[in-house]
Steps between C-alpha positions, in 0.01 A plus 500: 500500500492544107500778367417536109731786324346754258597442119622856416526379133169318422356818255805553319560131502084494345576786269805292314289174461266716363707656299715180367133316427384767283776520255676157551816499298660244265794375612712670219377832666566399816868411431544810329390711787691279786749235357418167577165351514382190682181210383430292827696218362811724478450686847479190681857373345656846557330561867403396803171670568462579865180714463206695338375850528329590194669613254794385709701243555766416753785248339825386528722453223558125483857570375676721724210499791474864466131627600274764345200587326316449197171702374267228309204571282221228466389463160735403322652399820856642483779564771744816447727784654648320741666781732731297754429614875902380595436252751640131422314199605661192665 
């Protein structure tokens, strides 16, 4: 039997989109508060994306195959603070 697990982070995960849509920053801001910033274009050079849940994404570094996340905002659609989880993909 399936069984369907409870998403423990669905209102905090809410709050943050609601929070990045109401004061979408430029990408100038964006790399001053977290270093490098990502268009679509540039993620999908840099990463392999394995998955979405809002505002997050699960990637792995194309590069080195290290995985981790990235918080996205929607308009302007930018990818930043990637935080690595450690875990190396084959």
């Amino acid at each position: 039997m399936l069984t369907t697990q409870q998403d423990t982070t669905k209102d905090s995960r809410r709050q943050m989109i609601t929070d990045l849509s109401s004061r979408p920053d430029s990408r100038t801001e964006l790399e001053f508060k977290y270093g490098q910033v990502w268009d679509t274009h540039e993620l999908c050079a840099d990463f392999n994306v394995q998955s979405f849940l809002a505002p997050f994404v699960l990637v792995a570094r194309k590069e080195d195959g290290v995985r981790g996340t990235l918080v996205f905002q929607t308009r302007p659609r930018f990818y930043f603070d990637f935080t690595p989880t450690g875990g190396i993909t084959c």
